[in-house]
C-alpha positions as MATLAB code, in Angstrom:
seq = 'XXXXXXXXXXXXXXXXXXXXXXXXXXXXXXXXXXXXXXXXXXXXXXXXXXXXXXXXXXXXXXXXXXXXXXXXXXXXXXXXXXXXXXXXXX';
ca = [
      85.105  212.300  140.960;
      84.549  209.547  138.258;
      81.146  208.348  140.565;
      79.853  212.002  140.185;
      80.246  212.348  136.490;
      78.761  208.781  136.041;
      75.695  209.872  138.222;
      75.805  213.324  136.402;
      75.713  211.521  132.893;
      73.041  209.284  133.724;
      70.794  211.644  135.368;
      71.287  213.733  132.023;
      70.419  210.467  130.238;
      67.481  209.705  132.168;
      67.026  213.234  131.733;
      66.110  212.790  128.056;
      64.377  209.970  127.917;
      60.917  211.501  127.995;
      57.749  209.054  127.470;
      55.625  209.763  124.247;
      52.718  211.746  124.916;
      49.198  209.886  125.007;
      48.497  208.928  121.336;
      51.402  209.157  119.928;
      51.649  205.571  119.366;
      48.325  203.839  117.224;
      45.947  201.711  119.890;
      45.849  197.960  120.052;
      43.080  196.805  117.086;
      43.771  192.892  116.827;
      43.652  192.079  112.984;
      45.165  195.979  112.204;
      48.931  196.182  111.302;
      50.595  199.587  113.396;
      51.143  202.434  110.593;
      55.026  202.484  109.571;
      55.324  205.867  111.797;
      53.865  203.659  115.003;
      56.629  200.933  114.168;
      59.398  203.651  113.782;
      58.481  205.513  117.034;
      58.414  202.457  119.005;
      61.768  201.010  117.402;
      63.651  204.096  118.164;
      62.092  204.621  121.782;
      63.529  201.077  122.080;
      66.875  201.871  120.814;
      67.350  204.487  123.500;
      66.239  202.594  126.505;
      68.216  199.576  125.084;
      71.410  201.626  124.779;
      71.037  203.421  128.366;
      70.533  199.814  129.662;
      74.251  198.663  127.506;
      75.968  201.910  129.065;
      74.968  201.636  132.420;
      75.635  197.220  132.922;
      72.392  196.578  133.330;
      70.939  192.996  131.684;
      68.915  193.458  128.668;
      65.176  193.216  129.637;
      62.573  195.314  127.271;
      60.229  194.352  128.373;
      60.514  196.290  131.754;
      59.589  199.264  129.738;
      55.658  197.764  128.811;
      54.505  201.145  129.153;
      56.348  202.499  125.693;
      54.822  199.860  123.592;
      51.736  197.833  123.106;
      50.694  194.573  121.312;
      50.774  196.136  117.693;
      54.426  198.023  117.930;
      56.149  195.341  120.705;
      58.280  193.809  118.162;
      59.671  197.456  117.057;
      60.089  197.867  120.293;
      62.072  194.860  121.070;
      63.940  194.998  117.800;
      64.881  198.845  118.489;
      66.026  197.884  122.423;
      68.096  194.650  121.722;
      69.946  197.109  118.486;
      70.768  199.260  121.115;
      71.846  197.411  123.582;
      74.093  195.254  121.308;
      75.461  198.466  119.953;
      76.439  199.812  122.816;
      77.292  196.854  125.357;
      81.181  196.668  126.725;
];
């Protein structure tokens, strides 16, 4: 019983984790700081997938996720994932 509710939690968790649709997050322009809403978007998206990876044991790797961020909002991203993870890790 306590297998299916972990596999029924995650799937629900996985379930929510939906990728941002194309645009949402400003293109690469070397030189051109992300706008504050870029940084935010990407911190948070890293939050999430940094506290799924905390709840479910796995080690703390953002950068398997190179599709939600690019060279402009990567250290959002990282700073939202390794929040999240710390947060939530046992």
């Amino acid at each position: 019983m306590k297998m299916f509710l972990i596999a029924i939690s995650a799937g629900f968790i996985l379930s929510s984790c939906v990728p941002p649709a194309p645009g949402d997050l400003s293109p690469s322009v070397p030189g051109v700081a992300p706008s504050k809403k870029a940084e935010d978007d990407a911190f948070e998206q890293g939050y999430v997938f940094g506290k799924r990876d905390a709840e479910m044991g796995r080690e703390s790797n953002y950068m398997r996720f190179n599709d939600y961020y690019n060279s402009t909002t990567k250290n959002a991203f990282a700073r939202g994932y390794m929040s999240g993870y710390r947060k939530f890790q046992p």
